[in-house]
C-alpha positions, 0 to 999 in steps of 0.5 A: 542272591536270594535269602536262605527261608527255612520252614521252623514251623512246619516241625513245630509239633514234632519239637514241642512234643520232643521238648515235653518228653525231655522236660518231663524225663528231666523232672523224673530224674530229678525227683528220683535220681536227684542231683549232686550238691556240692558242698555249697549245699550239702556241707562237707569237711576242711582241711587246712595244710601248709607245705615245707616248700611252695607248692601250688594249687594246680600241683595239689588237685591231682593229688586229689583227683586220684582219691575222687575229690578233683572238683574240691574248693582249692584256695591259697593263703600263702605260697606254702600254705592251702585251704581245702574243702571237700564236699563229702561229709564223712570223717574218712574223705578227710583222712583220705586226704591227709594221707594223699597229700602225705604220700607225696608231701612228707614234710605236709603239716596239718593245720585245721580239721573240721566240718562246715555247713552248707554255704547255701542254707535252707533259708537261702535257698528259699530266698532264692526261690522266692526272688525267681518267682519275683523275677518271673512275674516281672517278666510277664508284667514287662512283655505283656505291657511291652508285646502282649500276654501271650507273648508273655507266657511263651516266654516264660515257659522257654525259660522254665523249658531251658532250666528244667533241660539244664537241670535234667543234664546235671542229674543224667551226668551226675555233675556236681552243683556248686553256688557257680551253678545257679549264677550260669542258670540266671545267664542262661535265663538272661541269654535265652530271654534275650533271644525269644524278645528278639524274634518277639520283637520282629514278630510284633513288627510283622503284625500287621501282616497277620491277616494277610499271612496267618499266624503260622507263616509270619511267626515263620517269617520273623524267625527266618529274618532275625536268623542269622543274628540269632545263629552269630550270637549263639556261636560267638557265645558257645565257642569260649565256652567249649574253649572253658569246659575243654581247658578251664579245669576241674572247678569250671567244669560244671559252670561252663556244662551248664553254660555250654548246654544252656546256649544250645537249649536257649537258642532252640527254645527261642526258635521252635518251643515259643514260637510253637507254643504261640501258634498253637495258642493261637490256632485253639483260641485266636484274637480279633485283629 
């Protein structure tokens, strides 16, 4: 039985230029319809209450989801007792809390009210850019001494192509981000990388064939070879994650989205936007061999 070949390379255009148009789209709405920070970012309000009678987090977040506060931080301290943290800033999503929890608790007694600050500060945030650039730079100095630059740069720019989709999606659905955003943004990061060194990894294998194939068939021929591990690792990752985004809760939503999003756009970048790019780079400027 013959292995299933599939020309990936022959519709590299046709993606590369689809992936601009999203990247580009996703930038837009990002600039000008901006993204839904929680209150990890934005600050917000707590409410601390305690119940007559055990109750709980499970019963409270309907309450909650009726008056638009479903993806509120929910923590218990007691089995009577709940901590609330509710991303909007205003004095009335705090009243309105109050009184939800009153309309159906009416014995609810009120321990704390107050603002809070951003859990993810302005110094943070630029720490945390700071390592991303850090990060990425380690990535070029390892593939390019691993595989070589071009290599290199590929790679790189499938992992900006694959955040920068992610990204777009949150502010197309309006999806609220939390801290647990950016930790699936670095398993997205990991997971994609993983994948494009994978097909790298054979393509460096396969060079020796460059002259007798071309660019454009080994780079082909590399994809197909590593397909079907690519395919496994992709469902075996994407199907906890629907099972988490369908039955994981309100306050898993968002990471398992961005998981669930990110797996799809890694394994398609992995194929088509790196490699694209690397035989494209190659047809305007190809090496000796």
């Amino acid at each position: 039985m013959s292995k299933l070949s599939f020309n990936f390379m022959k519709h590299s255009r046709t993606a590369l230029l689809l992936s601009l148009v999203c990247v580009a789209a996703s930038i837009g709405l990002v600039l000008f319809k901006g993204l839904n920070l929680g209150i990890d970012f934005t600050g917000g309000n707590v409410v601390q209450v305690e119940f007559a009678s055990p109750v709980s987090v499970e019963e409270v977040r309907p309450v909650l989801a009726d008056i638009g506060q479903g993806g509120s931080v929910i923590q218990a301290y007691s089995d009577r007792g709940i901590i609330i943290r509710i991303s909007a800033n205003e004095e009335e999503a705090r009243k309105q809390t109050v009184e939800a929890l009153r309309a159906k608790y009416a014995q609810l007694q009120v321990i704390r009210l107050e603002k809070v600050g951003p859990v993810v500060g302005a110094e943070l945030r630029q720490e945390a850019m700071i390592a991303l650039i850090l990060a990425l730079g380690g990535i070029l100095i390892y593939i390019t001494v691993r595989f070589q630059f071009r290599f290199a740069v590929v790679s790189v720019l499938a992992l900006i192509h694959d955040a920068a989709l992610t990204l777009g999606l949150f502010s197309l659905t309006d999806m609220e981000i939390s801290s647990s955003f950016i930790a699936a943004i670095l398993t997205i990061v990991g997971y994609s990388l993983n994948n494009t060194i994978v097909i790298l990894d054979r393509v460096r294998e396969n060079w020796k064939d460059l002259r007798r194939l071309g660019i454009v068939e080994l780079l082909n021929e590399s994809i197909n070879q590593t397909l079907s591990r690519t395919i496994n690792t992709a469902l075996t990752t994407l199907l906890p994650m629907i099972a988490l985004f369908l039955w994981g809760g309100e306050v898993l939503r968002g990471f398992s989205l961005a998981l669930l999003a990110g797996i799809i756009v890694g394994t398609y970048s992995s194929i088509m936007v790196s490699s694209g790019l690397l035989a494209e780079w190659w047809a305007r400027s190809p090496q000796k061999v």
